[in-house]
RODO-2510 file (C-alpha; in nm, 4 decimals, decimal comma):
residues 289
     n   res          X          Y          Z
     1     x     0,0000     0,0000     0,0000
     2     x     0,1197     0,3727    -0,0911
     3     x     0,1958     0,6169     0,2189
     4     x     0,0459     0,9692     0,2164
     5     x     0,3134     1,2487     0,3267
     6     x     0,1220     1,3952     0,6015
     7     x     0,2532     1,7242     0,7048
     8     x     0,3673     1,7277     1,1140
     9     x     0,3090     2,0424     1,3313
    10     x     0,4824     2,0156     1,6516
    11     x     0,4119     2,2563     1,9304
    12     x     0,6051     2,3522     2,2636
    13     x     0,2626     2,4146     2,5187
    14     x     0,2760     2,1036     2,7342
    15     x    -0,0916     1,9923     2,8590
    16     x    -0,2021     1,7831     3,1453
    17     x    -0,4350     1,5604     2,9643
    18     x    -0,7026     1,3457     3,1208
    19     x    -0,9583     1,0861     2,9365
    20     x    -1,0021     1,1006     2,5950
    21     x    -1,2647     0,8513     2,4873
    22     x    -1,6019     0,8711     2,2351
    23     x    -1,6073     1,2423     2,3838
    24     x    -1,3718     1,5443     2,3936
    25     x    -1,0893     1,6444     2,6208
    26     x    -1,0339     1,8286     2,9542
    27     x    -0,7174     1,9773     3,1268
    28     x    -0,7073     1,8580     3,4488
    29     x    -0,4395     1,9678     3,8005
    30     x    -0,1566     1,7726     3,8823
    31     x    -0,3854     1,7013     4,2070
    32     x    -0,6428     1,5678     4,0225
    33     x    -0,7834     1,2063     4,1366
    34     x    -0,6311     0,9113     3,9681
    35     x    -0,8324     0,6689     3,7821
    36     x    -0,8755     0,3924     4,1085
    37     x    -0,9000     0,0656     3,8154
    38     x    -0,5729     0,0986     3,6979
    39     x    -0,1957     0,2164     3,7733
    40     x    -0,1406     0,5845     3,7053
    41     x     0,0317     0,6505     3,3395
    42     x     0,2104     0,8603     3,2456
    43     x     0,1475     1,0258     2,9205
    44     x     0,3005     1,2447     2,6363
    45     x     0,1906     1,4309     2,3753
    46     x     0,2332     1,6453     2,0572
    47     x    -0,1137     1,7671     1,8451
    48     x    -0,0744     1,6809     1,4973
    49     x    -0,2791     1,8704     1,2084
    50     x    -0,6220     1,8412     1,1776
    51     x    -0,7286     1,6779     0,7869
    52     x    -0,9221     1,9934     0,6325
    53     x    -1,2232     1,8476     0,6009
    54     x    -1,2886     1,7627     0,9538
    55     x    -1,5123     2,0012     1,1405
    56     x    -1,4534     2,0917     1,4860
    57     x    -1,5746     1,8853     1,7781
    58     x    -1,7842     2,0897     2,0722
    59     x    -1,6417     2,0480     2,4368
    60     x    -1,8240     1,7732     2,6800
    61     x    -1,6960     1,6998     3,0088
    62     x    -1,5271     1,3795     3,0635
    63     x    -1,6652     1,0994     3,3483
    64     x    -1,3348     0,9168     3,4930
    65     x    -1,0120     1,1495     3,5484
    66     x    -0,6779     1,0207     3,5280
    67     x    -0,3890     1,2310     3,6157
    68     x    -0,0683     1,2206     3,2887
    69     x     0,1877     1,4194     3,3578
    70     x     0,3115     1,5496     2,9799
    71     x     0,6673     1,5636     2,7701
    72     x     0,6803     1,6733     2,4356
    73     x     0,6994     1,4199     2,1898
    74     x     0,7940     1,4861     1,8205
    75     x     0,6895     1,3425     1,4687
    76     x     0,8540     1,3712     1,1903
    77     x     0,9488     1,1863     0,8647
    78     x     1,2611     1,1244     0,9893
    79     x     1,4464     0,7634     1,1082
    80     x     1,3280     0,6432     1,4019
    81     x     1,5743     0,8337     1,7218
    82     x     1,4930     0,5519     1,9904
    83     x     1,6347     0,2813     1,7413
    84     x     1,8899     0,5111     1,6310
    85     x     2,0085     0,5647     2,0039
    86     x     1,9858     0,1353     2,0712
    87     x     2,1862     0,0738     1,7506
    88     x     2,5199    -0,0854     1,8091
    89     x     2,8175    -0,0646     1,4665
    90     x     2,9991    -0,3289     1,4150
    91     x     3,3360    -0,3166     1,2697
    92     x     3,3142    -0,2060     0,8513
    93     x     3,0253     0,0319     0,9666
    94     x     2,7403    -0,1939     0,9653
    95     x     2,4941    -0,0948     1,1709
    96     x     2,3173    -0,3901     1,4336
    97     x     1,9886    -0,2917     1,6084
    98     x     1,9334    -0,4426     1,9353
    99     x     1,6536    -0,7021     1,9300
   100     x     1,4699    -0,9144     2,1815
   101     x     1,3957    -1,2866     2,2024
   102     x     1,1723    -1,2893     1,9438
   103     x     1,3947    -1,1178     1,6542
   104     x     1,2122    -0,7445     1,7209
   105     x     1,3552    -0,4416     1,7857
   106     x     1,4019    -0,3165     2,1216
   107     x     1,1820     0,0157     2,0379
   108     x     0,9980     0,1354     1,7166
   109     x     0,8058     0,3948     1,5732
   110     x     0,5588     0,4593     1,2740
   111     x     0,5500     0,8287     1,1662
   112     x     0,2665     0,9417     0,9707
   113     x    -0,0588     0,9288     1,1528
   114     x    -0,1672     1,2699     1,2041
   115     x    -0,5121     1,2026     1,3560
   116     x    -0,8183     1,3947     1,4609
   117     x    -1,0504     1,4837     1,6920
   118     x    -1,3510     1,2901     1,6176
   119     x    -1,6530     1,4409     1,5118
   120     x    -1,9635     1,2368     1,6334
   121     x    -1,9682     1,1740     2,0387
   122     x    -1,9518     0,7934     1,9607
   123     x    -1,7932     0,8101     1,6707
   124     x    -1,4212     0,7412     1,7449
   125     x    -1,4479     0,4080     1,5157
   126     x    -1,5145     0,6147     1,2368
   127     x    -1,2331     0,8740     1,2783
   128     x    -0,9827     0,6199     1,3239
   129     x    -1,0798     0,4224     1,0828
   130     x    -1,0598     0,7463     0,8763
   131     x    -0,7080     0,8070     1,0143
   132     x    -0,5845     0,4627     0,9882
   133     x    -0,6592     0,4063     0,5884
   134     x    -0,5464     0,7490     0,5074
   135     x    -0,1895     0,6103     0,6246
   136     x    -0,1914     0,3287     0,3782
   137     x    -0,3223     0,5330     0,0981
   138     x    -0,6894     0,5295     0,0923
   139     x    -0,9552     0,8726     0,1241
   140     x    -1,2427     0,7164     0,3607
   141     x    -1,4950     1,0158     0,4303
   142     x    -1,5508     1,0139     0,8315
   143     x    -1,9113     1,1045     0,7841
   144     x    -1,9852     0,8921     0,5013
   145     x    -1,8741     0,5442     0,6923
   146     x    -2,0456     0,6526     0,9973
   147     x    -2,3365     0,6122     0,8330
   148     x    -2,2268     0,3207     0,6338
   149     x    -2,2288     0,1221     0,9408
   150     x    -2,4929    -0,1286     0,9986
   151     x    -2,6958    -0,0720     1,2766
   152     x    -2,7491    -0,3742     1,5614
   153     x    -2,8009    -0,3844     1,9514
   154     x    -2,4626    -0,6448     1,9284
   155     x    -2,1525    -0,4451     1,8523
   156     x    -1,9996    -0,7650     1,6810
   157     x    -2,2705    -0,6968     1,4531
   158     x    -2,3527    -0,3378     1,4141
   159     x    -2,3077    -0,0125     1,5532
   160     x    -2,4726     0,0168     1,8472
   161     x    -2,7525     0,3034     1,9332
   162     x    -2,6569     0,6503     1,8175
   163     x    -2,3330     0,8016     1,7369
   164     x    -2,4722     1,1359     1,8469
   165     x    -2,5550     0,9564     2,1858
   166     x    -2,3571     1,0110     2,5566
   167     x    -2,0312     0,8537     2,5650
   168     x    -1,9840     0,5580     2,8760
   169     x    -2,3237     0,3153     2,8316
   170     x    -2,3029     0,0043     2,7379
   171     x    -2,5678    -0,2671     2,5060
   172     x    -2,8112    -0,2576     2,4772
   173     x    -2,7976     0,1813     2,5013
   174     x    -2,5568     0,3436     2,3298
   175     x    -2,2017     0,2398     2,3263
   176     x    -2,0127     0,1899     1,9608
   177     x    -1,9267    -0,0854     1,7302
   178     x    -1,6343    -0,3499     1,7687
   179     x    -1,3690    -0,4367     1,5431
   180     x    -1,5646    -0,7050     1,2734
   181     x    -1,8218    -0,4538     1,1359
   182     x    -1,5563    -0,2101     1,0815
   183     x    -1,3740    -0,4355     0,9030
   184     x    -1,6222    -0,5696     0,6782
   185     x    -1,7268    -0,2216     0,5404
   186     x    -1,3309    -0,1334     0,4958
   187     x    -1,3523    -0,4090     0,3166
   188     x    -1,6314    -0,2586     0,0907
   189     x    -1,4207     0,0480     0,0530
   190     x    -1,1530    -0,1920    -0,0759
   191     x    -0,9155    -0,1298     0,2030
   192     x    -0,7653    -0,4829     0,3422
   193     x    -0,8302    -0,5602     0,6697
   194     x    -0,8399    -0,7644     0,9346
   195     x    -1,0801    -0,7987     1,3010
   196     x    -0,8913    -0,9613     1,5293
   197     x    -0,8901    -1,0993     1,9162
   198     x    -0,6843    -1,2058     2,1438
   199     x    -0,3965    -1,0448     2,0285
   200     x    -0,0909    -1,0759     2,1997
   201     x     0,1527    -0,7983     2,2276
   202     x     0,4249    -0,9669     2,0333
   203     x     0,1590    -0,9449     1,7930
   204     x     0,1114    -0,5611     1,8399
   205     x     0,5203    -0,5327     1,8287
   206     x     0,5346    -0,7530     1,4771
   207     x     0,2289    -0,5419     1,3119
   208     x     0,4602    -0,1895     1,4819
   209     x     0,7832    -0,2961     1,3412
   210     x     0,6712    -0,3529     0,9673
   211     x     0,5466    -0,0117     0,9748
   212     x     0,1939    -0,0896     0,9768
   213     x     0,0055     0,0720     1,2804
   214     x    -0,2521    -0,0597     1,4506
   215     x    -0,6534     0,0031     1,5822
   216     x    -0,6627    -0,1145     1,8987
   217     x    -0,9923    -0,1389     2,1431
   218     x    -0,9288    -0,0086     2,4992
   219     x    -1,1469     0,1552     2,7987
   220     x    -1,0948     0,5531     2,7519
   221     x    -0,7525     0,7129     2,7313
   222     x    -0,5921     0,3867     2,8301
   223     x    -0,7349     0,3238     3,1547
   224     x    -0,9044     0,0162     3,3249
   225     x    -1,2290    -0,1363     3,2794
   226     x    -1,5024    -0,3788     3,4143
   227     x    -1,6002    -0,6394     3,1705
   228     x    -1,9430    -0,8253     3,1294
   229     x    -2,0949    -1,0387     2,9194
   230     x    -2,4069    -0,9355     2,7306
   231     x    -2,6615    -1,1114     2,5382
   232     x    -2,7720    -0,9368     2,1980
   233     x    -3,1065    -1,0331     2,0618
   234     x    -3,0181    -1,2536     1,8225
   235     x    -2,8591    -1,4742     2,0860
   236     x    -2,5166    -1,3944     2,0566
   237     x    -2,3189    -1,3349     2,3866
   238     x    -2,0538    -1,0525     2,3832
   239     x    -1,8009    -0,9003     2,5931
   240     x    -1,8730    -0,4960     2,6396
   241     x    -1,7247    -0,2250     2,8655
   242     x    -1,8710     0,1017     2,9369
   243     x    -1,6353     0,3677     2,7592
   244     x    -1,5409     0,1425     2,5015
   245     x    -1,3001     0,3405     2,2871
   246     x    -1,0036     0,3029     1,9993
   247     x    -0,6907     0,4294     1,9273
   248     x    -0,3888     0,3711     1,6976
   249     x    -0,1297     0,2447     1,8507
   250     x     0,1607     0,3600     1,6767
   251     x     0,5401     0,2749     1,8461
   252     x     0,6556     0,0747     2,1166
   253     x     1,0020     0,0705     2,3723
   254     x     1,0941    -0,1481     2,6003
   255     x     0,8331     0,0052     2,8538
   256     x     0,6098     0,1919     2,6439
   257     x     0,3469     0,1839     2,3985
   258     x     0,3074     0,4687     2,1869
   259     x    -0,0550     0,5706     2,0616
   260     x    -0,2884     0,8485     1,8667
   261     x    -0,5668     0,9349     2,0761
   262     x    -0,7785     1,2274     1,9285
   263     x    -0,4838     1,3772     1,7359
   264     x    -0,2328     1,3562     2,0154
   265     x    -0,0061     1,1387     2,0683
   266     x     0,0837     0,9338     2,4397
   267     x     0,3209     0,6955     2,5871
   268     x     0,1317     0,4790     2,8592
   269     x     0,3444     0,1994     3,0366
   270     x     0,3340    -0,1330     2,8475
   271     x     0,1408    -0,2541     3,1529
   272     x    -0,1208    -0,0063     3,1624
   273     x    -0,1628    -0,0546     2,8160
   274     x    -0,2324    -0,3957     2,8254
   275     x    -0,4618    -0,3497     3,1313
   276     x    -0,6528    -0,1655     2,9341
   277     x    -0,6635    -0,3464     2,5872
   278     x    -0,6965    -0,6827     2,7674
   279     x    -1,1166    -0,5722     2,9254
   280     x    -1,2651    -0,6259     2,5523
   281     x    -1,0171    -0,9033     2,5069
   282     x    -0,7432    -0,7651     2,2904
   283     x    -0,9389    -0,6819     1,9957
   284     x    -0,7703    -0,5092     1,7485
   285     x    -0,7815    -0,4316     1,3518
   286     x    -0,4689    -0,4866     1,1548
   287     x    -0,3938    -0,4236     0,7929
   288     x    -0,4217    -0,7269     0,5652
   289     x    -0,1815    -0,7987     0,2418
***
């Protein structure tokens, strides 16, 4: 697939940045209460520019707080600095890059993703998915697949209830889509891809290291959840999570994951991360060949 150059604005105003989910952001005291389900992370951030055609999003208050402390973070075209810094040259000026047991860099990044804020209150599927083809090349109209969605009271299914609806309910109210129905309509759009669950994070690391980022389905900005098992109508049963949201998880370290969230970008600790992704059982949508 082809790469779009995306243009990358950084800027030097360092924010204390609380949930981001399927609503819109607050700045929030370094005294502010900690999310109590899972380990404080610590987050950082650069904004990347908005795609023209995205309107702006109107300001809702969040429900859960969780306390980031912020860095600046840069993204650029360039090579990636952490694998730069980890490389090791050999004798004849080859250069070796560090890996661990399973053959994979020690750190990567993808550069590229300039992501938005979403539009709709529940729509963050769609402006991911928006975000996440442009990278590999293909124009998918925000609005447009919104509304392409098929509509179902199972997420595995359908989008659930309406995208205009208050963020943090779960089936059978309001609450999103998961990763299968997005992937069938990309599919319609011609865009390979793949639903997936159950992925483990050498998985995340492989998809990270061939350049090819990845959707990934987590409780808020990276934050804990409760699980529970819901039956749909048609007699399915289905893990949910109130504040079901996505992101695109776009580097790793050795202790970090790096992510998109809303057009910025965090670090959380690899085991706050996984915390997170692991409540809707490590669902996730990868590209396909």
């Amino acid at each position: 697939m082809s790469k779009h150059t995306l243009a990358s604005i950084g800027f030097s105003a360092v924010y204390l940045f609380i949930l981001s989910g399927c609503s819109s952001l607050t700045v929030v005291s370094a005294n502010a209460v900690t999310e109590t389900m899972t380990p404080e992370a610590t987050a950082t951030y650069t904004t990347s520019p908005l795609p023209t055609e995205t309107p702006k999003l109107p300001t809702a208050s969040p429900v859960i707080e969780a306390t980031l402390s912020a860095l600046t973070l840069t993204s650029t075209e360039t090579p990636d600095p952490m694998t730069i810094a980890n490389s090791i040259s050999e004798p004849g000026g080859k250069t070796v890059v560090p890996t661990d047991e399973n053959g994979l860099p020690l750190s990567h990044y993808v550069y590229g993703i300039a992501g938005h804020k979403q539009y709709f209150k529940l729509g963050c599927e769609a402006a991911v998915t928006h975000d996440w083809a442009w990278f590999f090349g293909y124009d998918i109209n925000e609005f447009e697949f919104q509304n392409r969605l098929p509509l179902s009271d199972n997420p595995e299914v359908g989008f659930v209830g309406s995208a205009n609806s208050k963020w943090g309910q779960a089936p059978p109210y309001a609450y999103g889509v998961h990763a299968a129905p997005v992937a069938q309509l990309l599919h319609e759009y011609g865009v390979p891809a793949i639903a997936v669950k159950e992925m483990s994070l050498t998985g995340l690391k492989q998809q990270i290291a061939a350049d090819r980022p990845v959707i990934a389905w987590v409780i808020g900005n990276v934050v804990g959840g409760i699980p529970y098992e819901y039956t749909a109508k048609d007699g399915q049963k289905v893990i949910v999570a109130a504040y079901e949201h996505v992101i695109i998880v776009t580097g790793y370290s050795e202790t970090h994951i790096r992510y998109n969230n809303n057009g910025k970008y965090f670090e959380a600790p690899t085991e706050v991360f996984m915390n997170s992704w692991k409540v809707l059982g490590n669902m996730a949508l990868i590209a396909g060949n």
